[in-house]
Each structure stands twice: as structure tokens, then as C-alpha cells.
C-alpha angles and dihedrals in degrees: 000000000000120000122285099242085056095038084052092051089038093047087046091054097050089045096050086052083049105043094089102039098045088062105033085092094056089052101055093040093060093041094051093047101040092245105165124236099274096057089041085062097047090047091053090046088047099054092038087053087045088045095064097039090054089043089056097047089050099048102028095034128203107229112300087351118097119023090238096236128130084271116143121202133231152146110300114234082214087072101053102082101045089040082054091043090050100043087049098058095040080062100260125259131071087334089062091055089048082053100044097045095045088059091046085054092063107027081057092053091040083054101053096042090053089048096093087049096043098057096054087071082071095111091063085061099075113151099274077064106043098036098056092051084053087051095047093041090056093042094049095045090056095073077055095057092042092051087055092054099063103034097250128177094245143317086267091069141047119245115229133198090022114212114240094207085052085050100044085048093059104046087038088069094044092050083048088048091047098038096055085049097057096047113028119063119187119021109349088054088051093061094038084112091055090037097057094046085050098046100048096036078064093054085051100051095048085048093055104251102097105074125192102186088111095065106066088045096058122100114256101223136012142157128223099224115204120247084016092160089048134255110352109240117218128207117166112244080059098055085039091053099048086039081064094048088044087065103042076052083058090061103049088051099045084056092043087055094058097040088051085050098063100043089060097031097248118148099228113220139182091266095055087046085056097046075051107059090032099063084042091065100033084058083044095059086037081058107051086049099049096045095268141108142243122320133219139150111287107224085199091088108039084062080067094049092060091046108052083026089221096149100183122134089201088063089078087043104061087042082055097065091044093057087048082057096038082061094052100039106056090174078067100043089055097058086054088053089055098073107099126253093242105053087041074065105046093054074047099058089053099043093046100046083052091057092049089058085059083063096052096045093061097044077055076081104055120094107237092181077080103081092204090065087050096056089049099048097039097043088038091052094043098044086051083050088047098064093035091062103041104036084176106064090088098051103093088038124109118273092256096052090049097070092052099036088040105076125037094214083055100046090035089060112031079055089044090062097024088054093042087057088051105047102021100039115009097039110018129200087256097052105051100051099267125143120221127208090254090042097060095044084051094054089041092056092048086044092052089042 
């Protein structure tokens, strides 16, 4: 427990890396629906309230529900194109939301009741495993980051021309970030993350390009009330389909735990994946009810807990209870909104090629002279590339497919265990034919006797 002037600055900061991607979800919902301006803006208020309540239950913890680590909670991207494809067929408006939050009732509770089954699959996670998730996590968040830099339209698309202020926005922040790093110990090196997005926020505002209009036309106070579009409906290929979204969750937390393990030397075992998941779908339920979506660990920000090396719980916290104010204080929430998307993408680069070094490091621990780890790691890496770099693949598959083929941290993890079942349980080295390392020494030592 660090003091409460500290855990203020730290929590900021976490909450200043977050803003953007914690309502990117509700964006894209509303535009893809038709929802007009006034229900995007409670949306946003709704999943920033919920934010911070999830946060809470995963860092602070409520008996055997959060796993008590620096993990801060948001919307999964895993969970937007089957929400879009259920609010469409449900006709759009105000009936989609009733859809879309019916199904996120029930995927959270079928989440927290699998928890306890889920957890006990933690000895096929061995690092070669979880290693390679954290790698592909890192890798896939950077196109998000660079997006970000130079103000894109979205991951799915490339940006041309590219804008060189945008540019020079976005790698000003990084050389701030990096300088501050190289010259400052202590506290000062700890918010050089919140220093650089400040500072050049301000260099964008005298140039013209930070505007704070938004800010004396914003509401002073609101609520998010629960059920506020009414009674949820519930169908069944709905539920089925967010029940799906809800495991390959699962997955990325189960990696970002880790990740977060290692960062703060914690041996991660089955009872802390099923405090995980358990505070996820508990969040989830708390969102459907509350107007929000499905909740996982969001490993931008464990990317920042390596960096600044600031491994308090409380931290989140504390940035918890600024995004539940956030939620009820628009006026606040649009300050937050008037940094600039690029900077926003320069402090990301930094934070998601970090946690793409967590990744490494683990995999530090993984015999390669093994093949079949190399397989894993190798096939694992270049199938979540696959889908990074080619957002499109999935689009002509089924619906189904589509979940799992659409996002490279889905596909590049789901390959990485279901790869390691194959080559390390179900067909073993020994067993196919392979020669290991030790294998072959072994047989040249028989041959020379």
C-alpha cells in the first residue's frame, strides 16, 4: 500500500493509457447499430462505471473471486463482431441493446460457474504455452498503437497519406517517455509514462491540434441505472455465441495472468485462474445489467506495469475508483477524451512492445532444443501474425469461425495450447518418430560403444 498522494498520480496514469481503449467498444457498437449520440454517451458512461467496478473486484478481490494482481479490467475486442452481428439481427436500436445485454447476462454467469473447471487445465499452460499467448498479445497490440499514431480509421485499414504532425505527435511522446526514463530514478522515472502524454498533449493544444470545447458543454453529474433500456431479452444462438466469446476470454486472461505473474514474481496457480475468470464473469453479469459488455484483463496495462515497475495492486485500485468517477462526471471524462489519438499511441507503443518482452522472457525458459517447441511457438507466433496483419481472412468464414480467425491474439493462442496437446501430450516426440537432442546423443553414444 503505497501513500494516497502516489496511489492518486499511479491510478491517473493507468487510467490516461486505458481512456481510449475502454470506449472504443461502445463506439463502434453505436455506429454499427445507428444508436444516436445520447445513448452513445450513456454507453460510454456505462462501461467506464462498470470499468472500475470490475477493476476493483479483480485487484482488491472478494473471497475466491479476483486473483489480487495490478490487472485492470475492460471490454474484450473478442466480443464486438458477434455483439454487432447480434444487435443487427435483432433489428438494431434500442431492441439490439436488449439482445446484446440479455446474452452478456448469462455468458458472465456461465463464466463464473466454469472457473473452477477451467483452472484445472493449468498444467497444459507450461511456459512454451504461455509464453508464446504473452508474445502474440504484445505483437498484435502494436498495429493498434500504430493506428493510433497516425490517427487511422481503424486496425482493419491502412492509413494513407499519413500525416507527419500526427507522426511527430506520436514519437514525441515516446522520446519524452524514454527520456525521462533515462535521466530521472525514483518518482519522476515511475510517471514518465503520464508526464510524456501531458506534456505533449500540451504541445498539441498550443499548436492547434488539443481542443477542450468538449468539456463546458458536458453534463456535471450522471448515473448509470441499471436495466436503463429496459428488460434484457434472451434467445439462445445469442447467449451461444457470447458463451463462445466468454472461453477464448478465458484464454487471454489466463496469458495476462501470467504475464502479470511474472512481472511481480508470483507463481501463478489453478486457484488464482479460477479467482480470474471468476471476477471476469462476475463483471460480465455486473455488465449486462448495468448497460455494458463483456469484461476481461486488459493486457494494456500490464505492459505499463513492467515499464514504470510500480507492482501495487492498490494502483488499480485507486484507477478503479477514477474510472467509477469518470462514469458519473462526464465534464471529467471529456478532458480525458482531449488528448490526442496520437500521443495516446506513442505512451502504447511503448507499453505493448513491453509486454511483448514478458512474453519473451518466459519463453527464455522453454527448451528449443526440443523441435516440437519449436513447432508450437513458431506456428502459434505466425498464425496470430497472420490475422494482425490481415484483419480480413476471417471475413467470408462462418460466424463461429469468425470469433476464433478474427483476432490474432485469439487464433495465436487458441493454436499455441491446442498445438502443445497435440505435440507435447497426445503425440509425443517419442511416439511420432521425432528425435530429440537427448535422443540423438543417447543413440551416438550406443552406436560408438
Amino acid at each position: 500500500m503505497l501513500p494516497f498522494w502516489e496511489l492518486a498520480i499511479y491510478g491517473f496514469q493507468h487510467v490516461l493509457t486505458f481512456y481510449a481503449a475502454a470506449v472504443i467498444v461502445p463506439i463502434l457498437l453505436a455506429s454499427a447499430l445507428g444508436l444516436s449520440r445520447d445513448i452513445l454517451e450513456h454507453l460510454i458512461e456505462a462501461d467506464l462505471f462498470t470499468c472500475g467496478i470490475a477493476s476493483l473486484i479483480q485487484a482488491v478481490g472478494i473471497g475466491k473471486i479476483g486473483v489480487r494482481l495490478p490487472l485492470l479490467q475492460g471490454v474484450t475486442f473478442t466480443a464486438v463482431m458477434p455483439m454487432i452481428a447480434i444487435g443487427l439481427s435483432a433489428g438494431g436500436g434500442i431492441d439490439g441493446l436488449r439482445e446484446i445485454f440479455g446474452a452478456v447476462i448469462v455468458a458472465g454467469i456461465f463464466s463464473f460457474g466454469v472457473a473452477p473447471y477451467f483452472s484445472r487445465l493449468i498444467r497444459f499452460f507450461p511456459p512454451v504455452v504461455t509464453g508464446s499467448v504473452i508474445l502474440v498479445i504484445g505483437l498484435a497490440l502494436l498495429p493498434v498503437a500504430a493506428n493510433d499514431i497516425v490517427a487511422g480509421a481503424g486496425t482493419n485499414a491502412m492509413q494513407n497519406p499519413v500525416n507527419l504532425r500526427n507522426v511527430a505527435y506520436g514519437l514525441g511522446t515516446l522520446f519524452f517517455i524514454l527520456a525521462i526514463q533515462k535521466f530521472f530514478r525514483g518518482f519522476i522515472g515511475t510517471i514518465a509514462v503520464l508526464i510524456g502524454l501531458v506534456c505533449m498533449t500540451l504541445v498539441a493544444w498550443v499548436l492547434g491540434d488539443a481542443h477542450f470545447t468538449d468539456v463546458g458543454t458536458a453534463p456535471l453529474l450522471t448515473f448509470s441505472k441499471p436495466l436503463y433500456f429496459g428488460m434484457p431479452t434472451f434467445h439462445v444462438v445469442p447467449i451461444l455465441s457470447l458463451i463462445i466469446v466468454m472461453v477464448i476470454s478465458m484464454l487471454e486472461t489466463t496469458g495476462d495472468v501470467f504475464a502479470t505473474g511474472a512481472i511481480v514474481k508470483k507463481p501463478i496457480t489453478a486457484g488464482d485462474i479460477s479467482a480470474a475468470i471468476r471476477a471476469d464473469g462476475l463483471a460480465t453479469f455486473i455488465g449486462g445489467l448495468f448497460n455494458s459488455f463483456p469484461y476481461t484483463c486488459f493486457a494494456e496495462n500490464v505492459g505499463l506495469v513492467r515499464l514504470t515497475q510500480i507492482k501495487s495492486r492498490w494502483v488499480v485500485a485507486s484507477a478503479a475508483v477514477f474510472m467509477m468517477i469518470l462514469g458519473c462526471i462526464p465534464k471529467l471524462a471529456a478532458i480525458m477524451a482531449s488528448v490526442p489519438l496520437p500521443v495516446l499511441g506513442g505512451a502504447a507503443l511503448a507499453m505493448f512492445a513491453t509486454v511483448a518482452v514478458v512474453g519473451v522472457q518466459t519463453l527464455g525458459q522453454v527448451d528449443f532444443e526440443d523441435q516440437n517447441n519449436m513447432i508450437i511457438v513458431g506456428t502459434s507466433i505466425g498464425l496470430g501474425m497472420l490475422a494482425t496483419a490481415q484483419p480480413h481472412i476471417a471475413d467470408n468464414f462462418p460466424n463461429w469461425a469468425q470469433i476464433i480467425f478474427g483476432s490474432g491474439i485469439t487464433l495465436g493462442a487458441t493454436a499455441a495450447m491446442v498445438l502443445h496437446l497435440v505435440f507435447n501430450h497426445f503425440m509425443p516426440a517419442s511416439k511420432q518418430g521425432v528425435v530429440t537432442a537427448d535422443q540423438s546423443a543417447a543413440k551416438e553414444c550406443d552406436d560408438a560403444r
